[in-house]
VOGU-3710 file (C-alpha; in Angstrom, 3 decimals, decimal comma):
1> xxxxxxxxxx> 126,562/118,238/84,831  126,742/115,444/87,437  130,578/114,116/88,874  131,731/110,798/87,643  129,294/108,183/90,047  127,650/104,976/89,911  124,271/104,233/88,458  121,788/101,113/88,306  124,035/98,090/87,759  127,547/99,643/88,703
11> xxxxxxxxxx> 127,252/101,546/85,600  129,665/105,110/85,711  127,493/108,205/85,477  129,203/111,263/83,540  127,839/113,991/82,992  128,948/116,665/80,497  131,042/119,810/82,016  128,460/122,552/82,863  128,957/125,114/80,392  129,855/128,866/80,628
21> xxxxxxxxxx> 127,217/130,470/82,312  125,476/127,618/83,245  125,202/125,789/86,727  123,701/122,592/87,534  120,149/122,773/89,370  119,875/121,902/92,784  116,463/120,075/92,806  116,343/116,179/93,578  115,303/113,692/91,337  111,978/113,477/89,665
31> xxxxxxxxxx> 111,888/117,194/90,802  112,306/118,835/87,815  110,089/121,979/86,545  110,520/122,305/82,873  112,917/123,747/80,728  114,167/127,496/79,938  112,595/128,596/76,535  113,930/131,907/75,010  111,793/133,119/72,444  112,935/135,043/69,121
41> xxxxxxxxxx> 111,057/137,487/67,040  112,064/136,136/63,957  112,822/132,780/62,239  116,054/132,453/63,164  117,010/132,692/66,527  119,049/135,630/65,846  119,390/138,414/68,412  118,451/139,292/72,174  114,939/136,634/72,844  112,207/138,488/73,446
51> xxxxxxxxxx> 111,216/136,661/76,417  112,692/134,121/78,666  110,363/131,657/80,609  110,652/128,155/81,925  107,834/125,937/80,548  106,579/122,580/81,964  107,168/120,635/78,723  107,269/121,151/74,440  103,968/120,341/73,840  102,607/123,354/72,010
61> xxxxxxxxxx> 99,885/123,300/69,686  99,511/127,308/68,925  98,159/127,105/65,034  97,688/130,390/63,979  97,784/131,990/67,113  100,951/133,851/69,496  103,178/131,826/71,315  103,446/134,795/73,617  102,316/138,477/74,070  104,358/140,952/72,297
71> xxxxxxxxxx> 105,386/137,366/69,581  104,487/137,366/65,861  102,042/134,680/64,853  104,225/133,782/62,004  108,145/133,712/61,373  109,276/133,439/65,378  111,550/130,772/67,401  112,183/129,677/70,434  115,105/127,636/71,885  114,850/125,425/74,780
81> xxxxxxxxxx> 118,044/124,603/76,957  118,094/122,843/80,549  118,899/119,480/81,524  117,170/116,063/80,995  117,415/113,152/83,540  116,604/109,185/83,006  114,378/107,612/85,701  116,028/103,898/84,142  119,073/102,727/82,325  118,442/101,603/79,032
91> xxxxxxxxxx> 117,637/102,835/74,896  115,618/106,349/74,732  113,754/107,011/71,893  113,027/111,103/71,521  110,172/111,793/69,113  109,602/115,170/67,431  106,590/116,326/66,299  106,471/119,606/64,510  104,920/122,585/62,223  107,907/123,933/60,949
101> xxxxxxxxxx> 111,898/123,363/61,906  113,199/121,066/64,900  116,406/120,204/65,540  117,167/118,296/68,798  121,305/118,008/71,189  121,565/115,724/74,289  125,005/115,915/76,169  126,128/118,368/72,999  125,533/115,943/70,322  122,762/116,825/67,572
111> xxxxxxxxxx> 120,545/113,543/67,010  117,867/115,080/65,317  117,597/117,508/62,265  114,576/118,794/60,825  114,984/122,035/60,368  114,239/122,106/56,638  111,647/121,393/54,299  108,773/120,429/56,676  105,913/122,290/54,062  102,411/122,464/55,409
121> xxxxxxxxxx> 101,926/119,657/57,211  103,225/118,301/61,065  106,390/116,152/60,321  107,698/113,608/62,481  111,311/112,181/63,179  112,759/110,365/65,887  116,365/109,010/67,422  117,579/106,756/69,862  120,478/107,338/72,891  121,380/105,586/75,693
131> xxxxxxxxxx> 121,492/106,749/79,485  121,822/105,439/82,675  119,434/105,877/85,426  119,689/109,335/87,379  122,224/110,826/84,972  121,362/114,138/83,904  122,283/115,041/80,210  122,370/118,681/78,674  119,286/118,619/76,264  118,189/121,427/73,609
141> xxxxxxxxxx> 115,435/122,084/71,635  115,302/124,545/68,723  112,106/125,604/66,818  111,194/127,893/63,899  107,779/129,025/62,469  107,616/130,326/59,130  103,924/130,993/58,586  100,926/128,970/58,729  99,949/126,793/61,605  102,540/126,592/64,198
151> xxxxxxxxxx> 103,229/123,223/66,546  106,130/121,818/68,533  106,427/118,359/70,636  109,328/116,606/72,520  108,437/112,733/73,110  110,316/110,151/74,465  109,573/106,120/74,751  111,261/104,892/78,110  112,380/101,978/78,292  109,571/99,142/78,732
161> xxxxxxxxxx> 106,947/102,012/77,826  104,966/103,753/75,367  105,396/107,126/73,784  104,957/109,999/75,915  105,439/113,673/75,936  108,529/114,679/78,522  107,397/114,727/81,626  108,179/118,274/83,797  109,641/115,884/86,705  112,891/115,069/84,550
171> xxxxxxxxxx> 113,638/118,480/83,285  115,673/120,912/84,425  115,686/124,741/83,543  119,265/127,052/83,167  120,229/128,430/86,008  123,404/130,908/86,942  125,062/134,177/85,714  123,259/135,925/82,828  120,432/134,044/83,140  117,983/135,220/85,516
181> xxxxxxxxxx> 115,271/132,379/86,694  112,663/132,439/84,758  109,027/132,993/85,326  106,171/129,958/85,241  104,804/129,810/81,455  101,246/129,942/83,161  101,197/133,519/85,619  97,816/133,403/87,367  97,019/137,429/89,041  93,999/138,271/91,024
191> xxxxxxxxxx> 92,150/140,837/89,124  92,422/144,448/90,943  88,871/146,350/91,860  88,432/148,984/89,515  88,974/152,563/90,788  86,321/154,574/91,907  84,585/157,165/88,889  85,164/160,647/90,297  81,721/162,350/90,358  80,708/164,302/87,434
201> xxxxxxxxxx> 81,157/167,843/87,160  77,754/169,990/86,594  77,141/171,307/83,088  77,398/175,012/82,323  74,391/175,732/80,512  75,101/178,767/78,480  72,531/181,418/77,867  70,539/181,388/74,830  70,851/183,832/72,586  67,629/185,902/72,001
211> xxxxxxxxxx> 64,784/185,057/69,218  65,852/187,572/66,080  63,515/190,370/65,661  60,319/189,471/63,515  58,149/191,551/61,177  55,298/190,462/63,760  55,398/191,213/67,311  55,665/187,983/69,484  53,679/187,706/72,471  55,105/187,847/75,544
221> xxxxxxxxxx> 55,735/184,416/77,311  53,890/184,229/80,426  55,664/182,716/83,518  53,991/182,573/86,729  56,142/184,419/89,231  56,317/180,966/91,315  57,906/179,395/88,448  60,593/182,129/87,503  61,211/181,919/91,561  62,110/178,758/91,223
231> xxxxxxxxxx> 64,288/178,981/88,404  66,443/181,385/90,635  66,703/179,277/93,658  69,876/177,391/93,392  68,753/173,611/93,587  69,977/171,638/96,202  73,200/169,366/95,747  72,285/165,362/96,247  74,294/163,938/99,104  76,750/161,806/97,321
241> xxxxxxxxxx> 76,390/158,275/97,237  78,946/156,155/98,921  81,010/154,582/96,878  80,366/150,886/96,495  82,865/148,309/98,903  85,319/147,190/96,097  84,718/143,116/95,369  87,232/140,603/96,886  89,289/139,607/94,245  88,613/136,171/92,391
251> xxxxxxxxxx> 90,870/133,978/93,792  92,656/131,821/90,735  91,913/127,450/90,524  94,889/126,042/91,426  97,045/125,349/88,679  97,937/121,688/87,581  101,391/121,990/89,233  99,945/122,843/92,689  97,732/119,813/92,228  100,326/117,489/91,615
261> xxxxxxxxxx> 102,485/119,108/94,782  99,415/118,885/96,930  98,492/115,322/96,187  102,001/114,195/96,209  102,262/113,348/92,309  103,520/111,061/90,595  102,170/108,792/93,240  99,830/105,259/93,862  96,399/106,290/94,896  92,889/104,774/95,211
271> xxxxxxxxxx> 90,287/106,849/93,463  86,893/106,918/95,768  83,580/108,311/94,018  81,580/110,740/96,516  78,116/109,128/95,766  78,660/106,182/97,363  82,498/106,204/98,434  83,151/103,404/95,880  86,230/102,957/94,374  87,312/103,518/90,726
281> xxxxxxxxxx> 87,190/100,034/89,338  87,451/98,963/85,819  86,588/95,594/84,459  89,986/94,002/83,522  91,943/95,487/86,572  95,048/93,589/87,345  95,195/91,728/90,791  95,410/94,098/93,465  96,795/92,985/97,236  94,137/91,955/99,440
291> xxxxxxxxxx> 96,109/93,233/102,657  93,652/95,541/104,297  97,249/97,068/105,588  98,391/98,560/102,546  95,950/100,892/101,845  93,279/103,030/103,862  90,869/102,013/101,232  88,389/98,953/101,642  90,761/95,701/101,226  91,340/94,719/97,436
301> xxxxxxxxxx> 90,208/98,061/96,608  92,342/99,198/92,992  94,831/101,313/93,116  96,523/103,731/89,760  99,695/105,087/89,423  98,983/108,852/88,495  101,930/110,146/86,188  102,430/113,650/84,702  102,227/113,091/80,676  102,845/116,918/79,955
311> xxxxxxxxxx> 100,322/119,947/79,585  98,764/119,668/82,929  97,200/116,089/82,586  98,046/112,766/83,373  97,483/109,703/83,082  96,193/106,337/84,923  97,806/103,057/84,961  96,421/100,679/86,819  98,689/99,074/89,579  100,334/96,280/88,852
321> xxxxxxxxxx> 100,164/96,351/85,188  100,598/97,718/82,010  97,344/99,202/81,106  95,906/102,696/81,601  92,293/104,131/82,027  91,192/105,543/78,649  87,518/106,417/77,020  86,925/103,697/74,763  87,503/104,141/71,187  87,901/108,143/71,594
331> xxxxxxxxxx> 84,291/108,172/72,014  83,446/112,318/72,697  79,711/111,419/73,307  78,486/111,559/76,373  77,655/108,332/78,357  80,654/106,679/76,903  82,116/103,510/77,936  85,854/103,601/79,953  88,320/101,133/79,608  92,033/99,709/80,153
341> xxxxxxxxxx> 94,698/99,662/76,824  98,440/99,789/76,445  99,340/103,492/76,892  99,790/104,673/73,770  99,799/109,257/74,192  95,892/108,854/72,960  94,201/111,938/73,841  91,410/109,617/75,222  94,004/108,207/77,714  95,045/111,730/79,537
351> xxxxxxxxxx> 92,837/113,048/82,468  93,198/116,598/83,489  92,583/116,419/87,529  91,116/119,773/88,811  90,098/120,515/92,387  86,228/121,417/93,271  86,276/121,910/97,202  86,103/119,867/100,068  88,836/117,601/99,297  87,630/116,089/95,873
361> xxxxxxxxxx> 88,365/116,477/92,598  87,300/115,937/88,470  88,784/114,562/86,074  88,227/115,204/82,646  89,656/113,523/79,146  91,444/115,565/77,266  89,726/114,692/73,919  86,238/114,976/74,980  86,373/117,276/77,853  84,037/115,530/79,416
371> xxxxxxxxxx> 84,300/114,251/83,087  85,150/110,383/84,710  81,493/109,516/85,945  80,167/106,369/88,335  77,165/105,654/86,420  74,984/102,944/87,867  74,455/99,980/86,292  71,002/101,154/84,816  73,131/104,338/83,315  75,577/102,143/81,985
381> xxxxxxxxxx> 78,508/102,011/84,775  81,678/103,972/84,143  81,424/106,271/81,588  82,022/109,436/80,726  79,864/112,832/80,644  79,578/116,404/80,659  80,050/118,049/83,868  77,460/118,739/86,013  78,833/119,072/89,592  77,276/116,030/90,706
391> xxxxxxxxxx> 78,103/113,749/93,113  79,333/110,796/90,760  81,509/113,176/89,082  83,240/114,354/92,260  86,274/111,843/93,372  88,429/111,709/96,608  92,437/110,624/95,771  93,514/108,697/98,505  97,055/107,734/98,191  98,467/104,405/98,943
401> xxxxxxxxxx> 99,765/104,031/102,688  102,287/100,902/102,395  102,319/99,493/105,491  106,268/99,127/106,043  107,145/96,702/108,703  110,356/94,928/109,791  110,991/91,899/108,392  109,926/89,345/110,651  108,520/85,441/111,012  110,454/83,633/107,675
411> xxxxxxxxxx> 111,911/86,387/106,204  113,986/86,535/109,586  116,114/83,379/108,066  116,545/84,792/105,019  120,279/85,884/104,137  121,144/89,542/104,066  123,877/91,314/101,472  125,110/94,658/101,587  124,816/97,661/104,360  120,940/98,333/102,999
421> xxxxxxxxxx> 120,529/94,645/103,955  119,026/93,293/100,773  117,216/90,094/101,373  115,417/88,210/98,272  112,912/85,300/98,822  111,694/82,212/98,075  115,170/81,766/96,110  115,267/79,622/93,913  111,489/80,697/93,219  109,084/80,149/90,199
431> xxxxxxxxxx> 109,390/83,676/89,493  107,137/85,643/91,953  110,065/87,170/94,445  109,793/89,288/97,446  112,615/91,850/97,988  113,260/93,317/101,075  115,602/96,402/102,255  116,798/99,206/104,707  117,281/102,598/103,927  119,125/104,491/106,664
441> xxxxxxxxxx> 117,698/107,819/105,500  115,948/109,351/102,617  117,502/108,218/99,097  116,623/107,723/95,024  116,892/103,802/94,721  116,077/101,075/91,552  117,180/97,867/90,718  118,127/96,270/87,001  117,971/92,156/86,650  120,271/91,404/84,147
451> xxxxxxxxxx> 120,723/87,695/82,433  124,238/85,499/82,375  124,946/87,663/79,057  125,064/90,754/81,263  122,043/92,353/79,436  119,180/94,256/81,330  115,754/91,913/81,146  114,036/94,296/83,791  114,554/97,466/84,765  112,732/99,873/87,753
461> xxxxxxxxxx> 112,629/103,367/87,969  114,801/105,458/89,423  112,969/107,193/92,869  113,580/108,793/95,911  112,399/107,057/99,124  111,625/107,528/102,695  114,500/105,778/105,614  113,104/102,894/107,330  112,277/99,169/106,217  110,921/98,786/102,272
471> xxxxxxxxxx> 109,330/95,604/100,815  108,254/94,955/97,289  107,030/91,525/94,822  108,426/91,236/91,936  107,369/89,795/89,132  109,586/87,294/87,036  107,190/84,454/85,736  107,312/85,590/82,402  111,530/84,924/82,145  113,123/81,678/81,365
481> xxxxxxxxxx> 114,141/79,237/84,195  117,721/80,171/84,853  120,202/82,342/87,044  120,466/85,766/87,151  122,134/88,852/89,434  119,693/91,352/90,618  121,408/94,982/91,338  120,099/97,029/93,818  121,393/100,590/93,548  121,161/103,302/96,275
491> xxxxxxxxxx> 121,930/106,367/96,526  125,865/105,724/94,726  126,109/101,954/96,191  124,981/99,236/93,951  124,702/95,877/95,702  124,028/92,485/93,929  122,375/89,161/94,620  121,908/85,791/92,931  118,322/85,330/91,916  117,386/81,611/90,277
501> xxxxxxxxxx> 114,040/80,930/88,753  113,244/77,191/88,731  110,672/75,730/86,849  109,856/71,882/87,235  110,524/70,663/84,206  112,187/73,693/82,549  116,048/73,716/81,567  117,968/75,809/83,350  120,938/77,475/82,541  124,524/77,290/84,175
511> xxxxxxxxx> 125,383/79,776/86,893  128,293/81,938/85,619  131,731/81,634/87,867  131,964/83,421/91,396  127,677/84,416/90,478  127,198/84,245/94,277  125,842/87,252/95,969  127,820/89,587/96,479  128,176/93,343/97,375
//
């Protein structure tokens, strides 16, 4: 659904022609919301859906309950349409996970089929395609479940990353004629004050009917005159009671996507526990900069890269490497040890982030429920335990504040290429490389490093940026001494520059002809 363009590396972006009744969203990128799921009242997608919503992701796990109100819990389906976008160019593995039929199409083409056969039991299958960064492909999704437990998931492994469920960000919901935008899968409504009881109307007593005659006379009943006086008065009517103020109504949590628009996520923060305004530090942590200027947390304090991974949690990688926060060994009791491992989609590696006043937050793993906790070192450090609304369960999310600057003192004698000004030094370098750059207003950017062969060694992602100056290190030590062309892409402008890693001692390959930089 995109026009013919230019992605990472020069490579042509084409989208597939929108089709009838379709039109392609207007959101940016990484600004997706989900995709439009139509759901069925029967196995086989046959008919008008019952309902149409946009949800977040395919991550359902509904067993033996209702997908939706007014759905069967057994024999229903539910077909998800939209658009799918890549954050890099490279190989994308989609994973399916499900309890009964799914059959997977991106840009029209089916790559997966498992609609038959899947028994009892979750089934998984998986299939690989290949898009370039920022393209948008049409993607669908189609489920049936015939009776039992019911369970759909849509993964995908990125390239140079783990397994993950679709993140909301790169999916886009149907939009256009004859298909009305759908609601949020999650509708949050204040509860209304319940109307006010309308008094009671008094009880007609009706007469008793008289004793039935008797052989024996019965006495007369003796009332005192006061008495039957009384019982001819008319009683007085109470004064009515005013009717109780009706109560406020509960105002709903905010939901996980309000979270992530408030804090600004995906994003780079440093996590600061309200005990002792300490930051979130694991043993293992990759080096962090020691510029007090690029954060407003204490100097060297770590900082985590907080993605969405689907279903309202995320997860933490720490900056600057590979490795996220996770409780160790899926421990669920409490005062259990964190730690940092390869992301792999554990349920001990997501973190549900939920806002309790004043600016801080909890966080709580999604296999234990239980929340992130700065323990002393007594209690055993970083751990995690059941909530308790305490102080060392509380954290402030401070996101990173780069501290952009024009490029000055050496970096003013370094050469320039391209109208974004693209400046890489030391070069030659052992590996560690600063890149420097000018945006002249807001723009997506990434870069690819490809060998002399012409394939991809490293790839970025694919984000929108702020105008002004931008500087990043990158990280090269671990290729082979040789030449090779990084590509800066902008916007629909790719520019390209020379980059040698020397090595003394190392062989080093043989620039390709005309390798200089060039735009």
């Amino acid at each position: 659904m995109l026009s013919t363009g230019t992605a990472l590396g020069g490579l042509p972006v084409s989208g597939p022609a929108a089709q009838p009744g379709t039109q392609a969203t207007t959101a940016g990128p990484g600004e997706g919301t989900g995709l439009t799921g139509s759901y069925f009242n029967n196995g086989s997608l046959a008919g008008t859906p019952l309902l149409r919503r946009v949800d977040a992701v395919v991550d359902f796990e509904w067993k033996t309950g209702i997908p939706a109100p007014g759905l069967r819990s057994d024999n229903f389906s539910v077909r998800w349409e939209g658009q799918i976008e890549a954050p890099a160019t490279g190989r994308y593995k989609f994973i399916t996970k499900s309890d009964d039929g799914v059959r997977l199409w991106v840009n029209g083409k089916q790559i997966l089929d498992n609609w038959n056969g899947q028994g009892s039991t979750t089934t998984s299958t998986s299939a690989e395609v290949s898009l370039a960064a920022g393209e948008r492909a049409t993607i669908k999704v189609e489920y049936y479940d015939q009776d039992g437990d019911a369970n759909v998931r849509l993964q995908w492994v990125r390239p140079g990353q783990g397994a993950q469920t679709v993140p909301s960000v790169y999916l886009y919901p149907l939009e256009g004629p004859g298909m009305p935008v759908a609601e949020k899968a999650t509708i949050i409504t204040a509860v209304a004050p319940e109307p006010e009881k309308p008094a009671k109307p008094a009880k007609a007593t009706a007469a008793k009917p008289a004793a039935p005659a008797t052989s024996k006379a019965a006495p007369a009943a003796k009332a005192p005159a006061t008495t039957a006086a009384k019982a001819a008065a008319p009683k007085p009517v109470a004064a009515a009671k005013p009717a109780p103020a009706p109560k406020p109504a509960k105002q709903a949590a905010p939901t996980a996507a309000e979270i992530s628009k408030a804090l600004n996520i995906p994003g780079v923060f440093t996590l600061m526990a309200r005990s002792d305004g300490k930051p979130l530090e694991v043993a293992g942590d990759a080096p962090v900069s020691k510029d007090p200027g690029l954060t407003s947390a204490p100097a060297g304090a770590p900082q985590w890269e907080i993605e969405e991974a689907g279903s309202g949690y995320y997860k933490l990688t720490v900056q600057g490497g590979r490795k996220v926060l996770e409780v160790l060994g899926s421990e669920t009791s409490n005062g259990a040890p964190l730690s940092l491992w390869p992301y792999y989609s554990g349920n001990n590696q997501l973190w549900k982030i939920e806002d309790v006043g004043e600016g801080y937050y909890k966080l709580t793993a999604k296999h234990s429920n239980k929340a992130l906790t700065a323990g002393t070192e007594e209690e055993g450090g970083l751990q995690q335990r059941r909530y308790g609304s305490r102080p060392t369960q509380q954290w402030k999310l401070e996101a990173a504040a780069p501290k952009e600057a024009a490029m000055a003192g050496p970096v003013a004698n370094v050469p320039v290429t391209g109208s974004n000004r693209l400046a890489v030094y030391p070069n030659p370098s052992s590996g560690m490389v600063q890149m420097a750059y000018q945006l002249g207003d807001a723009q997506p950017i990434g870069w690819v490093l490809y060998d002399q062969r012409g394939s991809a060694v490293r790839v970025s992602d694919y984000r929108r940026q702020q105008a002004g100056p931008h500087h990043q290190t990158l990280d090269f030590t671990g290729l082979p001494s040789g030449d090779y062309n990084l590509n800066l892409t902008v916007g629909g402008v790719t520019t390209r520059q020379l980059v040698s890693i020397r090595r003394p001692g190392a062989a080093t390959a043989e620039p390709e002809p005309g390798a200089e930089a060039s735009k």
